[in-house]
CHARMM internal coordinates of N, CA and C (Angstrom, degrees):
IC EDIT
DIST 1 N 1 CA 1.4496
DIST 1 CA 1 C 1.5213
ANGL 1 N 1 CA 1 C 107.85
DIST 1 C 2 N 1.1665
ANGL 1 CA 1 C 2 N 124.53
DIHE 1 N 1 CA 1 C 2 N 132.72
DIST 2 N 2 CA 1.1720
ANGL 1 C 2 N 2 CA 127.49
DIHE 1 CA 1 C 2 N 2 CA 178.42
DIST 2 CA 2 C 1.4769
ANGL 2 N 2 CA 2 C 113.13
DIHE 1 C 2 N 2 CA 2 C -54.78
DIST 2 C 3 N 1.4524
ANGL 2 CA 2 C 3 N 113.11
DIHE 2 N 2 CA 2 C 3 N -169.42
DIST 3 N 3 CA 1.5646
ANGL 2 C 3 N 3 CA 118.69
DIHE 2 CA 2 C 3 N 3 CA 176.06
DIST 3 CA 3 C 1.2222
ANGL 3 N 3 CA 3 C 107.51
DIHE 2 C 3 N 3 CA 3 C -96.97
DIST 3 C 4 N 1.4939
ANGL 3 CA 3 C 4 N 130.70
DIHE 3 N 3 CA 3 C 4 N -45.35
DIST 4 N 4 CA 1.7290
ANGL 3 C 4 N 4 CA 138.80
DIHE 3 CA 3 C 4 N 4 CA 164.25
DIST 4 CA 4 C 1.4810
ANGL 4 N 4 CA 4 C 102.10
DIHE 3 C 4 N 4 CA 4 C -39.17
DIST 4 C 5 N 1.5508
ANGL 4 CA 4 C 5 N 122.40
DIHE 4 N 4 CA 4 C 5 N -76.00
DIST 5 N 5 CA 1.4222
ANGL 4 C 5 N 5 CA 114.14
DIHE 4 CA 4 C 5 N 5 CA -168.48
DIST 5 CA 5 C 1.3720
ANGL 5 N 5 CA 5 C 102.41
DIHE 4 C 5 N 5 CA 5 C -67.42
DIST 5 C 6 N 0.9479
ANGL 5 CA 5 C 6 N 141.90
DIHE 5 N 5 CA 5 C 6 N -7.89
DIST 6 N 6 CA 2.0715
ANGL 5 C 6 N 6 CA 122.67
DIHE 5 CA 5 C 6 N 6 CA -169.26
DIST 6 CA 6 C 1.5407
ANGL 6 N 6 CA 6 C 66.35
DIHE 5 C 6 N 6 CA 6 C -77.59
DIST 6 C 7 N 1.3575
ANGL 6 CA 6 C 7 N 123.28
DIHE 6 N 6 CA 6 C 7 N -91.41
DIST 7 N 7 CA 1.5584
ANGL 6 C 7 N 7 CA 134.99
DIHE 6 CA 6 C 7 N 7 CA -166.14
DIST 7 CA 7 C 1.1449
ANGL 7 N 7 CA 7 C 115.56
DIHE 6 C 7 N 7 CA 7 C 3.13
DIST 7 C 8 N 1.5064
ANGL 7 CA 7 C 8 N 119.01
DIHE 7 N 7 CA 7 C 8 N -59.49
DIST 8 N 8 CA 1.2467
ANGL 7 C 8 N 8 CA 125.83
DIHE 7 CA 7 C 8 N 8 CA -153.21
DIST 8 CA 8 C 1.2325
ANGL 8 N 8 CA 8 C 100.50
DIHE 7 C 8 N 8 CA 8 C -88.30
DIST 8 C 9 N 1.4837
ANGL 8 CA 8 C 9 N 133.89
DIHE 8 N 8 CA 8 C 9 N -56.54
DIST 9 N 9 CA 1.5670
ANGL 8 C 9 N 9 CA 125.79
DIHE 8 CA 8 C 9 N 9 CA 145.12
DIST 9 CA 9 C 1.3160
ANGL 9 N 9 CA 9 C 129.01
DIHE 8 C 9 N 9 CA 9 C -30.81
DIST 9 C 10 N 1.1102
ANGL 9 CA 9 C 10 N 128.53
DIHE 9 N 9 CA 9 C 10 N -13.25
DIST 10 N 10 CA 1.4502
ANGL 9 C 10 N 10 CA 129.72
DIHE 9 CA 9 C 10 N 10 CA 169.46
DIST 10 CA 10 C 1.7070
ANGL 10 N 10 CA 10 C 100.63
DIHE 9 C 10 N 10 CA 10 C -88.22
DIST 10 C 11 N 1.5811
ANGL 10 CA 10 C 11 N 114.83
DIHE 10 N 10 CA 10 C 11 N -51.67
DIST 11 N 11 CA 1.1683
ANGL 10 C 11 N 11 CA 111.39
DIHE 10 CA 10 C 11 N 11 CA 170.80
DIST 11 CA 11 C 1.7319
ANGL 11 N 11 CA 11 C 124.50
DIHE 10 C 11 N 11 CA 11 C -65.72
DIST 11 C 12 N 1.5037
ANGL 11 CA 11 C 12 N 128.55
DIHE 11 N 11 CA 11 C 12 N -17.79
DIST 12 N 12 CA 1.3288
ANGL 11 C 12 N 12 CA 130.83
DIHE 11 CA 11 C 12 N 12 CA 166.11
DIST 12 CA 12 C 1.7613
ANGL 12 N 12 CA 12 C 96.21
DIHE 11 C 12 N 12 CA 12 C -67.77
DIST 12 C 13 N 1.4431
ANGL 12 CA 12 C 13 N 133.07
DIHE 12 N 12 CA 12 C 13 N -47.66
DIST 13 N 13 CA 1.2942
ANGL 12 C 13 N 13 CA 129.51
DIHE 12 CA 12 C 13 N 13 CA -175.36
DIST 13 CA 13 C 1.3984
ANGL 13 N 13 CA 13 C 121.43
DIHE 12 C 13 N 13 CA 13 C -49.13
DIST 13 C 14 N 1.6340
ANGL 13 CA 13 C 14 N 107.50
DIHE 13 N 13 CA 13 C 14 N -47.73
DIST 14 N 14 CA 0.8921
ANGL 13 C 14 N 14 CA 116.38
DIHE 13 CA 13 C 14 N 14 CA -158.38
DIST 14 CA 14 C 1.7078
ANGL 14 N 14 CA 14 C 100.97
DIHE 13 C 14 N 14 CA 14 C -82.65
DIST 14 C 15 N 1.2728
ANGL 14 CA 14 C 15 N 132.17
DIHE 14 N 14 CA 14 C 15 N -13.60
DIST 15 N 15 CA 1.3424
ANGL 14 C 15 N 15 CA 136.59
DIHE 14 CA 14 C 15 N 15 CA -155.98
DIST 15 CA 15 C 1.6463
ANGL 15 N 15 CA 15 C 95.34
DIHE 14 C 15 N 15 CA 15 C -109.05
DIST 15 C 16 N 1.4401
ANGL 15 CA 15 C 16 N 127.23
DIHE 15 N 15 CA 15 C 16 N -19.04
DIST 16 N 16 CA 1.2822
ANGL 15 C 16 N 16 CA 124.95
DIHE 15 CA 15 C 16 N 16 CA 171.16
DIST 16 CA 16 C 1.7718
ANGL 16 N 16 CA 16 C 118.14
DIHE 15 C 16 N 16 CA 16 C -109.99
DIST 16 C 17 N 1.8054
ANGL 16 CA 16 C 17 N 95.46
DIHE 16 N 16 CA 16 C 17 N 28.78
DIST 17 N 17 CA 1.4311
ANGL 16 C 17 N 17 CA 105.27
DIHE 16 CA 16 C 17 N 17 CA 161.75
DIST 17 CA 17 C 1.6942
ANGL 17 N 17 CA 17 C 112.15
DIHE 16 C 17 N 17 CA 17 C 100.16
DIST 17 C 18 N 1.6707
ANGL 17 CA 17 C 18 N 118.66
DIHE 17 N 17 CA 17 C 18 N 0.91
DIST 18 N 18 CA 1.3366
ANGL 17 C 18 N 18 CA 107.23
DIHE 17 CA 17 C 18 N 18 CA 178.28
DIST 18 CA 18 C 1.6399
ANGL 18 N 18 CA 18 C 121.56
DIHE 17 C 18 N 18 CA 18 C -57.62
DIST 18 C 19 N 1.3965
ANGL 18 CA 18 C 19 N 113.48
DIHE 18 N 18 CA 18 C 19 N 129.36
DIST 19 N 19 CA 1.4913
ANGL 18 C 19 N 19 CA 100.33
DIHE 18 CA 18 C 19 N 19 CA -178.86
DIST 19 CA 19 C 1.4271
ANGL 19 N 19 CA 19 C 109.93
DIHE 18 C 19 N 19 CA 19 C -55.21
DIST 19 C 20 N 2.1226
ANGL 19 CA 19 C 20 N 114.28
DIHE 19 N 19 CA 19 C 20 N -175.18
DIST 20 N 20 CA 1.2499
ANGL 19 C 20 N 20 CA 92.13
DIHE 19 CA 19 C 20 N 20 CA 169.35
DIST 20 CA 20 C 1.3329
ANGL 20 N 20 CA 20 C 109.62
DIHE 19 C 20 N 20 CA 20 C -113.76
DIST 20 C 21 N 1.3304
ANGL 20 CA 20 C 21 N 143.75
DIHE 20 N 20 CA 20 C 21 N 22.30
DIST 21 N 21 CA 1.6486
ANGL 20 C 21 N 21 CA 122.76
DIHE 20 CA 20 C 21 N 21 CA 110.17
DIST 21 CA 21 C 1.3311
ANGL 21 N 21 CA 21 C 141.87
DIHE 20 C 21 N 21 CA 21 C 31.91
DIST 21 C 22 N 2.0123
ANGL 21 CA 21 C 22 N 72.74
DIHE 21 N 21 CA 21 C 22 N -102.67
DIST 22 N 22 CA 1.4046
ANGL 21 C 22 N 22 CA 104.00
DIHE 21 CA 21 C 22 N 22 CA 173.12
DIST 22 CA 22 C 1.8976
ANGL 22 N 22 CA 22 C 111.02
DIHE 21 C 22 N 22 CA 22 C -58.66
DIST 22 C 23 N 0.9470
ANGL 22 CA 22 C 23 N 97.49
DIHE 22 N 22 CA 22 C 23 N -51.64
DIST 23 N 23 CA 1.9400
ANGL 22 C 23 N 23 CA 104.77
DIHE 22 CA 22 C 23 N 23 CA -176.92
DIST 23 CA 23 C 1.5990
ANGL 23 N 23 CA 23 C 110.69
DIHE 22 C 23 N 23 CA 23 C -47.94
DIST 23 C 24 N 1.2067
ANGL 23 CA 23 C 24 N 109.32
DIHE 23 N 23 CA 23 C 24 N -46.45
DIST 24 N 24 CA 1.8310
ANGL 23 C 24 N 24 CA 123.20
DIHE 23 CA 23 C 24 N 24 CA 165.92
DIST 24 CA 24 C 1.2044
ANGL 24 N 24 CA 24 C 98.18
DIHE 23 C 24 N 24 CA 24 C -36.38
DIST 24 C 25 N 1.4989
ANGL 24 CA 24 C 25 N 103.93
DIHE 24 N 24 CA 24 C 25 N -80.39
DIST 25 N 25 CA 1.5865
ANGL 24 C 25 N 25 CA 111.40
DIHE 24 CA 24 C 25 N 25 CA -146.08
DIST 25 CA 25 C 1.6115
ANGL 25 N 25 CA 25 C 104.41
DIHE 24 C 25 N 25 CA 25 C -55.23
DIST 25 C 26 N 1.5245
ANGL 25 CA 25 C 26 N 118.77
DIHE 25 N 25 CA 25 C 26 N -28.79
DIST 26 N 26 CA 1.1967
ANGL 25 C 26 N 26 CA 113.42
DIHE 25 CA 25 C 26 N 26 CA 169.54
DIST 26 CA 26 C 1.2940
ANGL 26 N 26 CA 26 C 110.95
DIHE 25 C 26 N 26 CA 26 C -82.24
DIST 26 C 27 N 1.3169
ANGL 26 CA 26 C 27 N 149.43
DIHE 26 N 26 CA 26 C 27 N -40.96
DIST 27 N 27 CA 1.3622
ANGL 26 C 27 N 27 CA 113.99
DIHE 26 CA 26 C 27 N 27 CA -177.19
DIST 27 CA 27 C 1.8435
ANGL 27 N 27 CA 27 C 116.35
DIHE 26 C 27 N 27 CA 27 C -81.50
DIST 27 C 28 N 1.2076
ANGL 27 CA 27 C 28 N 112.59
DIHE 27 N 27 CA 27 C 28 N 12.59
DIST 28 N 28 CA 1.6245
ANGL 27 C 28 N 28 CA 111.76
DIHE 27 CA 27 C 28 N 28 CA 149.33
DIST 28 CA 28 C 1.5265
ANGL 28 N 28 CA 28 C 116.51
DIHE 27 C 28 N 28 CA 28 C -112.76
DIST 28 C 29 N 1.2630
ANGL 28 CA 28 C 29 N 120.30
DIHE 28 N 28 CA 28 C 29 N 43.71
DIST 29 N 29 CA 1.0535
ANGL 28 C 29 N 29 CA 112.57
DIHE 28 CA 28 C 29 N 29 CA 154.11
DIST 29 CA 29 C 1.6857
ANGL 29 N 29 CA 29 C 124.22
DIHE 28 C 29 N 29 CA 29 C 102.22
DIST 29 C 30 N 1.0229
ANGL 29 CA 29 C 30 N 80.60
DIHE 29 N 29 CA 29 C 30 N -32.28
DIST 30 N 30 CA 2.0102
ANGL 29 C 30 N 30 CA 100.88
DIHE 29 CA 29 C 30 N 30 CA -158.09
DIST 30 CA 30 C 1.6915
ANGL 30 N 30 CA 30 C 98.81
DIHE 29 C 30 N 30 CA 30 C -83.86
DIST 30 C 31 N 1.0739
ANGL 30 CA 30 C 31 N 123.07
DIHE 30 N 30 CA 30 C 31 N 25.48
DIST 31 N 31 CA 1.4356
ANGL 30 C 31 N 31 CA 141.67
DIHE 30 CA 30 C 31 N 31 CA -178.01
DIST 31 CA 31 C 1.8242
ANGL 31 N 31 CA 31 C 121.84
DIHE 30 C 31 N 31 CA 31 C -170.99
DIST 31 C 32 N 1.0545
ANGL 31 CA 31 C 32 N 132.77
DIHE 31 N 31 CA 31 C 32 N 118.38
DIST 32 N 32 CA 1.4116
ANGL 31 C 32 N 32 CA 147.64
DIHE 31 CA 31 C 32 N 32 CA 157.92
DIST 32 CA 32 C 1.7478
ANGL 32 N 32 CA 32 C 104.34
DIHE 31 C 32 N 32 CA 32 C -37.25
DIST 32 C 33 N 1.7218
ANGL 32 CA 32 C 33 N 127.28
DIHE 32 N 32 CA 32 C 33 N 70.06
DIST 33 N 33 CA 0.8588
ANGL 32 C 33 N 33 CA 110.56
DIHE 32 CA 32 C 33 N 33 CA 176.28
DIST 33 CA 33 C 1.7519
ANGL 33 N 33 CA 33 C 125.62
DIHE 32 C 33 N 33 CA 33 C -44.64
DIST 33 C 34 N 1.1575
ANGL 33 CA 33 C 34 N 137.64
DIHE 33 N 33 CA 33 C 34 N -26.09
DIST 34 N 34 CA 1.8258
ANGL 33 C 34 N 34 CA 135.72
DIHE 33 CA 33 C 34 N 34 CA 172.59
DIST 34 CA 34 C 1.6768
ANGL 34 N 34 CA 34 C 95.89
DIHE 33 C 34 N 34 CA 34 C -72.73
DIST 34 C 35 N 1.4505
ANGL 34 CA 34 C 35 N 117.38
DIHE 34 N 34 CA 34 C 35 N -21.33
DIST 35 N 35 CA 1.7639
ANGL 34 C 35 N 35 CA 88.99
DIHE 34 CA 34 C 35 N 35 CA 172.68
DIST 35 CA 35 C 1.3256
ANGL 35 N 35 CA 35 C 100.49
DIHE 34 C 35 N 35 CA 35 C -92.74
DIST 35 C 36 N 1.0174
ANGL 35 CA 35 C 36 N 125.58
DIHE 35 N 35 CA 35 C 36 N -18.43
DIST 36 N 36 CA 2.1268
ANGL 35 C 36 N 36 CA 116.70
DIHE 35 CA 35 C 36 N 36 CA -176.56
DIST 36 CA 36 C 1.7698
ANGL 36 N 36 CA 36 C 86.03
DIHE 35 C 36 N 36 CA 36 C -59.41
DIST 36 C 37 N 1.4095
ANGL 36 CA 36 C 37 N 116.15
DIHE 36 N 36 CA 36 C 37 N -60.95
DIST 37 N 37 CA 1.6079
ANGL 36 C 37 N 37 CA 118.40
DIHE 36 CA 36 C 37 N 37 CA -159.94
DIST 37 CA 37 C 1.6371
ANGL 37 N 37 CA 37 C 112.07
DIHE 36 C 37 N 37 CA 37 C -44.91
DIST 37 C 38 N 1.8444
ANGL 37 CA 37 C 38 N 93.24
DIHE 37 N 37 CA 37 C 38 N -68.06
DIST 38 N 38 CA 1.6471
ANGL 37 C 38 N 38 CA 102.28
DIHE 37 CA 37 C 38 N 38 CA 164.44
DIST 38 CA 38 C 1.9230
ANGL 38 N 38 CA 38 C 110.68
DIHE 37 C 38 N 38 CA 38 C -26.49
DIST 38 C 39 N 1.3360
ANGL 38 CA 38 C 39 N 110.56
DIHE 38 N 38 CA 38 C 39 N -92.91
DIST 39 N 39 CA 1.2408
ANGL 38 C 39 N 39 CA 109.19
DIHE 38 CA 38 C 39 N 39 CA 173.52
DIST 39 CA 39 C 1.3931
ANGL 39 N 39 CA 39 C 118.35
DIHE 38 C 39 N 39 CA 39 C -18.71
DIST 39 C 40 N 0.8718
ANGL 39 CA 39 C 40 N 144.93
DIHE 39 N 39 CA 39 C 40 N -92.29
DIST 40 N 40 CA 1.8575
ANGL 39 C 40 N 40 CA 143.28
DIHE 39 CA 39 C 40 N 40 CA 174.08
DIST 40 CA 40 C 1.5301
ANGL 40 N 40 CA 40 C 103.93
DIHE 39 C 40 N 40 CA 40 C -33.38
DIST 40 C 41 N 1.5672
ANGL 40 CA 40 C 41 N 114.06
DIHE 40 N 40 CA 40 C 41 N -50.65
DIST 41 N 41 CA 2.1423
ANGL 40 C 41 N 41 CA 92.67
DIHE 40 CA 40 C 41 N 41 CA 171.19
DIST 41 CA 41 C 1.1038
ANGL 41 N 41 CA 41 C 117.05
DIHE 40 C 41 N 41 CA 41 C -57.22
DIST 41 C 42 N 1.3371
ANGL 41 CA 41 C 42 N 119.72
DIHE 41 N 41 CA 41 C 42 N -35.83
DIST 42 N 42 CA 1.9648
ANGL 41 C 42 N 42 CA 123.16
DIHE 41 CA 41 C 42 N 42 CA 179.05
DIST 42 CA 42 C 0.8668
ANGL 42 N 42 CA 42 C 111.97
DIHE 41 C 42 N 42 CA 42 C -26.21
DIST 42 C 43 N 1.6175
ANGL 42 CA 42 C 43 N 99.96
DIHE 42 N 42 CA 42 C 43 N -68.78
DIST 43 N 43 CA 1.9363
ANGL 42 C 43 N 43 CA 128.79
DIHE 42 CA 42 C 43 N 43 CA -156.16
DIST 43 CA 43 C 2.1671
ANGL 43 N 43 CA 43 C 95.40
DIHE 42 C 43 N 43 CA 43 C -78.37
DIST 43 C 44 N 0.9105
ANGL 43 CA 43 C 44 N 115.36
DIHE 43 N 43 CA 43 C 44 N -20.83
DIST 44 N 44 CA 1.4938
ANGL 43 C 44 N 44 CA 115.15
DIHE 43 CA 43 C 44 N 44 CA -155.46
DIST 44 CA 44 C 1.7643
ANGL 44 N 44 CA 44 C 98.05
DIHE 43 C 44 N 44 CA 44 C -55.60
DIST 44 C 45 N 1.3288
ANGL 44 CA 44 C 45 N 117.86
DIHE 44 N 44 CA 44 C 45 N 152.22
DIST 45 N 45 CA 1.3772
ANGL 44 C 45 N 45 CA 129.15
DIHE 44 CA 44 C 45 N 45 CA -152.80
DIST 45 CA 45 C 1.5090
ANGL 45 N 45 CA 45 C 83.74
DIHE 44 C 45 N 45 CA 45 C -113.53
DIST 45 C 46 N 1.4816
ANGL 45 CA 45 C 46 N 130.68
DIHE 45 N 45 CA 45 C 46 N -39.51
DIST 46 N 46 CA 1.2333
ANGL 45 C 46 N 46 CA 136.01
DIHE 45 CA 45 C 46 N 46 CA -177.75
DIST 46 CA 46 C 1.4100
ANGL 46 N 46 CA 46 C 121.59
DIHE 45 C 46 N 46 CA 46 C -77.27
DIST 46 C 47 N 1.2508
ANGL 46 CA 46 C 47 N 142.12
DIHE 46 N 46 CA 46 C 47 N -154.16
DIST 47 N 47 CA 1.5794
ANGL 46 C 47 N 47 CA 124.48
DIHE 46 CA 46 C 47 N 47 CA -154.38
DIST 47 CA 47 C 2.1106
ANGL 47 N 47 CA 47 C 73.68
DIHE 46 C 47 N 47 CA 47 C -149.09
DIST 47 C 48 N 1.0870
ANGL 47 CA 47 C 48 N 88.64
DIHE 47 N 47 CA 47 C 48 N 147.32
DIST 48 N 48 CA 1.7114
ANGL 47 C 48 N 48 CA 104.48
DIHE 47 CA 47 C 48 N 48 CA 176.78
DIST 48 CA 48 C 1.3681
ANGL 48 N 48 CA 48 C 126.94
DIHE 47 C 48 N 48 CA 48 C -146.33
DIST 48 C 49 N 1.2463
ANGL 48 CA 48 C 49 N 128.84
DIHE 48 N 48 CA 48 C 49 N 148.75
DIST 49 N 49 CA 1.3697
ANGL 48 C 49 N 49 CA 126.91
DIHE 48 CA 48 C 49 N 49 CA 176.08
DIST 49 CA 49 C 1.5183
ANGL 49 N 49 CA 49 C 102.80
DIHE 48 C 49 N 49 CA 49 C -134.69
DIST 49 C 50 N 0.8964
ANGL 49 CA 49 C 50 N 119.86
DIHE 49 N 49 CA 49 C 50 N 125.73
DIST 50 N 50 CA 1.8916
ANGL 49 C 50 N 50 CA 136.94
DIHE 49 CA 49 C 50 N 50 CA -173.10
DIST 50 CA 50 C 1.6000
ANGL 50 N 50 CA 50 C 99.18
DIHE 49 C 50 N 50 CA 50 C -110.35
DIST 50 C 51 N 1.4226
ANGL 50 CA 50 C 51 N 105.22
DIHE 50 N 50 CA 50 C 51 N 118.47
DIST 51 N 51 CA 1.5419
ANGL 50 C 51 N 51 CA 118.69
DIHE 50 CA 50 C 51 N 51 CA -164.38
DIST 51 CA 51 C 1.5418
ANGL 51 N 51 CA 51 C 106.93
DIHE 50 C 51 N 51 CA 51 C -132.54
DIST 51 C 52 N 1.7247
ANGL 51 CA 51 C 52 N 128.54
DIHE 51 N 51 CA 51 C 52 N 92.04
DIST 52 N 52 CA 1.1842
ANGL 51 C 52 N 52 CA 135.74
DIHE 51 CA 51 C 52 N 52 CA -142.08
DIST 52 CA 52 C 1.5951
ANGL 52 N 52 CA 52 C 104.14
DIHE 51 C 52 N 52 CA 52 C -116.55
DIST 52 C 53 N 1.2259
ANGL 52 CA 52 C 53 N 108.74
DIHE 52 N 52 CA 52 C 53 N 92.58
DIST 53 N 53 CA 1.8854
ANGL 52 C 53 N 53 CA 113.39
DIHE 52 CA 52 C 53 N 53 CA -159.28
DIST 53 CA 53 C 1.6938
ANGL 53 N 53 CA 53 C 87.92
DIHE 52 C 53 N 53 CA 53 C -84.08
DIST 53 C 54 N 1.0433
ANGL 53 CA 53 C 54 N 120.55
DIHE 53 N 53 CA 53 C 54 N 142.41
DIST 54 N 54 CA 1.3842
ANGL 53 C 54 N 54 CA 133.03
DIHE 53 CA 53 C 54 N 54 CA 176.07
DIST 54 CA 54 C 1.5657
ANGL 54 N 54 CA 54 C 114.46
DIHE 53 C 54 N 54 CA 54 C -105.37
DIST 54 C 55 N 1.4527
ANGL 54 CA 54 C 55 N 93.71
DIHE 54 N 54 CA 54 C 55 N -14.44
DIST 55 N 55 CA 1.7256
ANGL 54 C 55 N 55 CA 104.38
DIHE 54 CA 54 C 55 N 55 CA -176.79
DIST 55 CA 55 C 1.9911
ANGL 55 N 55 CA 55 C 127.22
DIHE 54 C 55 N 55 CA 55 C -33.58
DIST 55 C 56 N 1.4351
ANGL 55 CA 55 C 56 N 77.09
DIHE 55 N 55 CA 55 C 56 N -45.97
DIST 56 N 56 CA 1.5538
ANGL 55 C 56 N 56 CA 103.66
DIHE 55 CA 55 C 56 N 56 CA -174.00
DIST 56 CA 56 C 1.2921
ANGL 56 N 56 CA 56 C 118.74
DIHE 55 C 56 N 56 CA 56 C -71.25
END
COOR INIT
IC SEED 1 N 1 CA 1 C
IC BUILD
């Protein structure tokens, strides 16, 4: 996974309530930051659209 998308999945996590813990353990590794994100869209009470530009 690149460094932009872990990021931005760390930042979708963190914006649908991941503690920061959880946010640690993913940006060292010890967690799949896109499954911490996934996980928090699952549970999300709000409606979302995840829009993954590859351009960059």
């Amino acid at each position: 996974m690149s460094a932009n998308l872990r990021a931005g999945m760390l930042a979708v996590a963190a914006d649908r309530g991941a503690d920061d813990d959880e946010l640690l353990a993913a940006r060292n590794g010890l967690r799949p930051a896109a499954d911490l994100a996934w996980a928090y869209l699952d549970r999300s009470a709000e409606p979302w659209l995840l829009v993954l530009d590859t351009r960059a």
